[in-house]
C-alpha positions in Angstrom: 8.8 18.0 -31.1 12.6 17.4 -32.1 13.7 19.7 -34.6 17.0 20.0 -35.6 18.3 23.0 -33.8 17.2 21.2 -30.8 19.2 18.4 -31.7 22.3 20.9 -32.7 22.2 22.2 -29.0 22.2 18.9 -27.7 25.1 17.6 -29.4 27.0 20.9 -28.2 26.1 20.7 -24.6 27.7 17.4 -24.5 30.7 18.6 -27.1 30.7 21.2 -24.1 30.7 18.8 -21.3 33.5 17.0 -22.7 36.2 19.6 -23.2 34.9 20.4 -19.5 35.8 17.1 -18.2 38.9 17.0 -20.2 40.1 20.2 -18.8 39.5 19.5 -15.3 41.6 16.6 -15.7 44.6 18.3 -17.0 44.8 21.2 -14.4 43.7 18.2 -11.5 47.0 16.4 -13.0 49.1 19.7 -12.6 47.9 20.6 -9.2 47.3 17.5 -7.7 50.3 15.0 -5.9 50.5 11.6 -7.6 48.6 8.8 -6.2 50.7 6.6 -3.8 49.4 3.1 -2.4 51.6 0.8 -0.1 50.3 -3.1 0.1 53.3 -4.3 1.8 53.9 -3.8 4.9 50.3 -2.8 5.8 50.8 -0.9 8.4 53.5 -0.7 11.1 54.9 -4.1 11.9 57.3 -6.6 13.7 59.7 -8.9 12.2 62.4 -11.5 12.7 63.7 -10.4 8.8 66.6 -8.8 8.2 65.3 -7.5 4.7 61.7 -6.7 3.8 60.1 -6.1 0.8 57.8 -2.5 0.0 55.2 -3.3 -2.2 52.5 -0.9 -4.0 52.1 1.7 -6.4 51.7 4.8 -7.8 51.2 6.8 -11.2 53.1 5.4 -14.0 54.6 8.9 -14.7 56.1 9.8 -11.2 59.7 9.5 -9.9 59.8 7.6 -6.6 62.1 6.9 -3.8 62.5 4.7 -0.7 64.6 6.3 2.0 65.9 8.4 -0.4 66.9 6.2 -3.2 65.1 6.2 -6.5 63.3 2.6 -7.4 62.0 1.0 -10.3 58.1 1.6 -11.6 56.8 -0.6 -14.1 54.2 0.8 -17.3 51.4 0.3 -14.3 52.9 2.1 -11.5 53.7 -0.9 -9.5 56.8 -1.2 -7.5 58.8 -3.2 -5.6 61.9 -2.2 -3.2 63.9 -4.5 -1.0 65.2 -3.0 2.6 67.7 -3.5 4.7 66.6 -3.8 9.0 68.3 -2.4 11.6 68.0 -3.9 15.3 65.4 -1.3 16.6 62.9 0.5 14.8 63.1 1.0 11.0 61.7 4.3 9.5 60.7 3.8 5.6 59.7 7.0 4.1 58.0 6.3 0.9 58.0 9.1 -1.9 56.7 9.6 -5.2 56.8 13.0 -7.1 55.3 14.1 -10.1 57.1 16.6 -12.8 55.8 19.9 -11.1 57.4 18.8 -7.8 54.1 17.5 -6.1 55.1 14.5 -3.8 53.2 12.1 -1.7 54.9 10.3 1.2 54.2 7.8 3.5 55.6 6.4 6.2 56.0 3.0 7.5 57.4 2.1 10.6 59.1 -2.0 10.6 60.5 -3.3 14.4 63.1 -5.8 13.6 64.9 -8.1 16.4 66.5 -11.0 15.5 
């Protein structure tokens, strides 16, 4: 039978549940490193260009560089960074940091020869 005190605990478990899930995602954003995808280059590659562009994204909120220089984010996250080859092996170290000093990096690694 529903009576209304059953229906009062109901309605608090989930009012309970809630603030739960609400507080595990605020101390999840202050402990955990901000997502960071790369879709271009895929993985480590050859080519004959003497530029190439890094494509991907990360959180909307976080402060990222490319070898060390800081690049643009859009409201999304998405970004876009144009670099420079080298004859040899290119090293692009991908970083993006949150406010509390949580970084994610990856690496990619571009051969170019002309």
């Amino acid at each position: 039978m529903i009576t209304p005190k059953k229906i009062a605990l109901i309605v608090f478990a989930i009012f309970l549940i809630f603030v739960a899930w609400y507080f595990y995602r605020e101390i999840c954003f202050l402990i955990k490193a901000p997502k960071l995808e790369v879709f271009q280059p895929p993985a480590d590659i050859s080519t004959t260009q003497k530029t190439f562009e890094i494509i991907g994204k990360t959180d909307s909120t976080a402060y990222l560089l490319v070898n060390e220089q800081e690049t643009y984010l859009d409201r999304e996250g998405n970004f876009k960074a144009e670099v420079n080859l080298v004859d040899g092996v290119n090293t692009i170290k991908i970083e993006s940091k949150n406010r509390f000093n949580k970084n994610n990096i990856i690496i990619r690694r571009i051969i170019y020869s002309k």
